[in-house]
C-alpha positions, 0 to 999 in steps of 0.5 A: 629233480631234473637229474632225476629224468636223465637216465630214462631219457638216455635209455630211450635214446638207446632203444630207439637207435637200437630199434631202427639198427633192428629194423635193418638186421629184420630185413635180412630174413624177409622171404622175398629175396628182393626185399632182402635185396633192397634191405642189404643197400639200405643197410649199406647206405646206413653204415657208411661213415657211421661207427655206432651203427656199425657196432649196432648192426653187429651187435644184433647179430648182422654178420652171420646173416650176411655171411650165410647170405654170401654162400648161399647158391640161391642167393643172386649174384648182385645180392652176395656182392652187397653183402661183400660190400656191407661186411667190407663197411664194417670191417673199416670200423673200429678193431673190434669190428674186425674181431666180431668178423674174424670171430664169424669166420669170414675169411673162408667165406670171402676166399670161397666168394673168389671161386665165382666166376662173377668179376664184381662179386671177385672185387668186393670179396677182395676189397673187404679182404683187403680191409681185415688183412690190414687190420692190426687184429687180423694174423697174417697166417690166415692167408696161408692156412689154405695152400689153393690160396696163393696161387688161386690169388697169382691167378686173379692178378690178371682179371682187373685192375682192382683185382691188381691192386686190393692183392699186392695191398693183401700181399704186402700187409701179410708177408711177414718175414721169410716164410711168407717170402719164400711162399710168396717168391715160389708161387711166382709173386716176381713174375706175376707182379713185376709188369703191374709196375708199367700199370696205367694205375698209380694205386696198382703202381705203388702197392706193386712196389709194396710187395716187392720192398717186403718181398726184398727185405732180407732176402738175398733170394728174392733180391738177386733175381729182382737185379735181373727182371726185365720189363719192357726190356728195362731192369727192374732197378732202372725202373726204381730209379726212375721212380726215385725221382723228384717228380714222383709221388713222396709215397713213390719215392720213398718205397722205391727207395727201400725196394733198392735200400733192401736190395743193396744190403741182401748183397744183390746191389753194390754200396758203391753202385751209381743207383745207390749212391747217387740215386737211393742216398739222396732221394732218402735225406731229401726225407728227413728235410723239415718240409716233409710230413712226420711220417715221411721224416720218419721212414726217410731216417730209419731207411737211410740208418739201414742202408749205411749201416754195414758200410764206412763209405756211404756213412761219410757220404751220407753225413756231408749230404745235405748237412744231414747232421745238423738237419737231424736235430730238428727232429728233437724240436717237432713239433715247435711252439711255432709251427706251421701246421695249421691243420689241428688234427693234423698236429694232435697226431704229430705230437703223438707221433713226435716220439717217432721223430726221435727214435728214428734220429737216434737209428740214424745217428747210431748208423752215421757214427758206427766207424768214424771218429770225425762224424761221432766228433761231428755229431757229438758237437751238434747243439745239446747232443749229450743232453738229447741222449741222455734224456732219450735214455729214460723215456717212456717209450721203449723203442727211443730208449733202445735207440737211444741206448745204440746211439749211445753205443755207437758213439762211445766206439771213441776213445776221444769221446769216452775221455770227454763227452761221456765224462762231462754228462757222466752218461754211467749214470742213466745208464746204470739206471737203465741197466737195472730194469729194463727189457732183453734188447735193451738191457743186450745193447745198454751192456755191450756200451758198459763194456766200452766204458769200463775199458782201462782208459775211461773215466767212467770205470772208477764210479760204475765200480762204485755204484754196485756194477760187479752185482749187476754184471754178476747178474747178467752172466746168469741170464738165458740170454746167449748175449747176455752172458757174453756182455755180462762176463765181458764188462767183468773182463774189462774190469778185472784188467789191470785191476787191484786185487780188492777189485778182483776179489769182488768179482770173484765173491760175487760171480762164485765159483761154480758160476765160473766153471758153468760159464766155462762150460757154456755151450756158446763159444762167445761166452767161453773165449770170455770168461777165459779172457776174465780168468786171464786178467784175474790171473795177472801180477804175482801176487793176485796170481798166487792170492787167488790160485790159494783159494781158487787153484783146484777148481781152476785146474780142473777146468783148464785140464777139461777144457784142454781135453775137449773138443774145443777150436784152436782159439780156445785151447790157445787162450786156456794154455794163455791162462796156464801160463798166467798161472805158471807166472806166479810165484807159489802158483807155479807149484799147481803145475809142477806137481800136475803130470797130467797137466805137464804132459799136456803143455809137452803135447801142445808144444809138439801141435801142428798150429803155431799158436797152441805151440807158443803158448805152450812154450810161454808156460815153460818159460814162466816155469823154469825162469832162473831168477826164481827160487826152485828153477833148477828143480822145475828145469831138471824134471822138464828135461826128464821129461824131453822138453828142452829136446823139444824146444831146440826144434822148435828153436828152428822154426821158420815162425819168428816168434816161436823160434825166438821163445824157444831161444829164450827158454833154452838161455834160462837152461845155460845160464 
């Protein structure tokens, strides 16, 4: 029976929370405006800390009574800054807190709030800003829908130091990307910003330099003129550095590091500057040490992973710093059964947030091992390296998968480790396992590595041949994706070298011919100059040449002659006159030449060509056509010379090219013999 009483109960409860929020929401339509007065403090005063009041008030219609009570003139001035309060209250509530907000159209009504002349009012508008323009709910392109925005916000910079420090939080949270940037830059955010760096305020300090590490990334505008601000008669990247310092907030240290991280690889700072490295390097690696928090561990890896990225120099003196290679490590083991946090809140985030910890790992070891055979040799024998990445490669979540995927990729850049290391964990496996379902940037990265392990050396080429990998890369050259296609048909060209001919008649079967001939009209030059190069290793041996041209010689000219007609670079025309001498190589094939004017005349033509290259692969494919040894040479040689072409080749005998000139010679041999 006691059961029973239960949901009477809880609807009473229900009622009467709802009740005294009602009593609150009631008050805001007495018409003493005193009392209305008095009833926003208490509100105020209700809301603070409390979410289920929070979402009550909201619920009973709180936020359209408080926003209409914000714009109206008759409203006092200390009655709109309560208002301003209590919505800034709400909006740190949960996210759908923040939507009711959105939904309500506050935005246009706090930006209208920062017209008035009242500083306080000013402030509480641009606190409750703040708090929905960080919100994750909130889009960043409601700050520039209104184009009086920015500037009227560059204006107010002036007026506090709260004023200072809730719009560079504003303008950091919602400078995404480089329009933003450039809005930002050309409404003068350097100027305007750049003293608040000497402010007496550390919040001001740190959001300012906020602002410039969003404003710099990427954007080798911003970031040259950043080198050359003056401050107090000091430049910008010597306050910085100073900032850098042991001494100085982690918060501080970090953020000043990416402001000159991101500088130095818009191209503003040189790699190989003192502040770089001797200043940005170290202070980044002092990050990923054990000591610091998770999410200093965190940033302090991805940042340095960007900062090495492009530069063979700073990988190496990154990875002697500190023993940064063995210190990554630990990142795999966080955290441990005998850690020593003692804060429970503190280690229930952590263990969620320990994914993080890998992730960033993985980033940074991709980017110390991106050139160098001693660090990926160093890196590869850190303690259950293999293991780590190969486990990495299924994880739930995507982004240690792509960063495994890369750290993968870079490693496998050695041929050492692609003999030994990915032989022994047999790292095809997973991979292949990742290939067949798995999202665009992953799939971008995971096929590029496939490229690498189906070289001609790899232990690995034999079992992804038999694991079903033609299918696959078949699948891949089809996508809409421009590098897909190209690591798709790149994986296929690396196959097809030096391959049997079952091997290449697989490839051919499953990639079908019109999907060849679409792909050799791809409109991405990448694409192209590969499926050449997958034509030239089908094409090689006589008789895989002859094999395929008996089947295939018809379409296979007709592309060569398209492309040789079209408005295609040197490189281009030069591997398609490669392919014809591949085919002029055969012994029956040679005849889909000899019996093609069209095409003959081209080869004459590009002998004549002004670039070197095009003459001498021209000159290859007479060559492979008029070789004595074969039978029907002397008919191929007399129509050449009908055609000119042994004239041709006693000029081009005297090139002042070596190795056109000794071609030529070898060709003209074939005629005296």
């Amino acid at each position: 029976m006691a059961c029973l009483l239960e949901t009477p109960i809880r609807m009473s409860v229900l009622s009467e929370v709802t009740a005294s929020s009602r009593h609150y929401v009631d008050r805001l339509f007495d018409p003493d405006p005193q009392k209305v007065l008095q009833g926003v403090i208490d509100m105020k005063n209700a809301v603070i800390g409390n979410n289920k009041q929070k979402a009550n008030l909201i619920v009973l219609g709180a936020v359209p009574r408080l926003l209409y009570l914000l714009q109206q003139e008759t409203s006092s001035t200390e009655l709109k800054t309560e208002c301003a309060v209590v919505l800034g209250s709400l909006a740190m509530g949960t996210e759908n807190n923040v939507k009711s907000l959105l939904d309500c159209h506050i935005i246009p009504a706090l930006l209208q709030g920062l017209l008035s002349p009242d500083l306080k009012f000013i402030e509480a508008c641009l606190r409750c800003l703040r708090t929905i323009f960080t919100s994750p709910v909130t889009p960043e392109e409601l700050l520039y829908t209104d184009a009086t925005v920015i500037p009227h916000l560059m204006a107010l910079l002036s007026r506090s130091r709260y004023t200072q420090e809730y719009i560079c939080q504003i303008f950091s949270h919602c400078c995404k990307g480089p329009d933003h940037q450039t809005i930002l830059f050309n409404h003068g955010a350097v100027q305007n910003i750049a003293h608040l760096l000497t402010s007496v305020s550390y919040k001001v300090r740190m959001q300012a330099l906020k602002c410039f590490s969003v404003l710099a990334f990427e954007n080798p505008q911003v970031s040259m003129t950043l080198v050359n601000v003056l401050v107090d008669g000091e430049l910008l990247p010597q306050i910085f550095v100073k900032m850098l310092q042991r001494d100085k907030p982690i918060e501080m240290q970090l953020t000043s590091a990416k402001c000159l991280t991101y500088m130095c690889r818009a191209g503003a700072i040189r790699t190989d500057d003192n502040c770089i490295v001797l200043k940005t390097l170290p202070c980044l690696v002092r990050m990923c040490s054990k000591e610091r928090l998770l999410e200093e561990r965190v940033e302090g890896a991805e940042t340095l992973a960007y900062l090495i990225e492009p530069d063979v120099e700073l990988q190496r003196i990154a990875s002697i710093t500190d023993h940064l290679i063995a210190m990554l490590a630990d990142y795999f083991k966080y955290p441990s059964s005998v850690s020593a946090i003692t804060d429970i809140k503190r280690l229930d985030h952590d263990l969620k947030h320990a994914h993080e910890l890998r992730q960033a790992a993985f980033k940074l070891y991709a980017s110390l091992g991106a050139n160098d055979e001693d660090i990926r040799k160093k890196i590869i024998e850190t303690e259950n390296m293999m293991d780590r990445i190969v486990t990495g490669l299924s994880e739930s979540s995507v982004k240690v998968r792509l960063a495994a995927v890369r750290c993968l990729h870079s490693l496998s850049r050695s041929v050492q480790q692609l003999r030994t290391s990915f032989q022994d964990h047999a790292v095809w496996k997973p991979l292949m396992k990742v290939l067949q379902n798995a999202p665009d940037e992953i799939l971008v990265v995971a096929s590029s590595m496939l490229c690498n392990l189906l070289l001609d050396f790899s232990p690995s080429k034999e079992p992804i041949l038999e694991s079903g990998a033609v299918e696959l890369l078949c699948g891949l050259t089809q996508s809409e994706n421009p590098a897909l296609r190209v690591n798709g048909i790149w994986a296929l060209m690396n196959m097809a070298f030096q391959a049997e001919q079952k091997i290449k008649a697989d490839i051919l079967r499953s990639l079908s011919t019109e999907q060849l001939f679409r792909l050799l009209s791809d409109s991405d030059l990448n694409v192209l100059m590969k499926t050449l190069g997958l034509l030239r290793n089908l094409l090689s041996t006589q008789p895989h040449i002859d094999k395929i041209m008996s089947t295939h010689g018809k379409q296979i000219m007709q592309a060569v002659t398209l492309i040789l007609e079209g408005e295609h670079n040197i490189e281009v025309k030069e591997q398609t006159l490669c392919v014809l001498a591949n085919i002029a190589d055969g012994t029956t094939a040679k005849e889909l030449i000899m019996t093609n004017d069209d095409i003959l005349q081209k080869i004459k033509y590009y002998m004549g060509h002004s670039h070197v290259k095009l003459q001498l692969a021209a000159t290859c494919c007479i060559l492979n056509l008029i070789r004595n040894e074969e039978e029907g040479s002397q008919e191929r040689q007399d129509k050449l010379r009908d055609m000119g072409i042994v004239d041709i080749l006693h000029k081009l005998s005297q090139s002042p090219d070596l190795n056109l000139s000794e071609k030529a010679k070898k060709a003209l041999q074939q005629y005296l013999a």
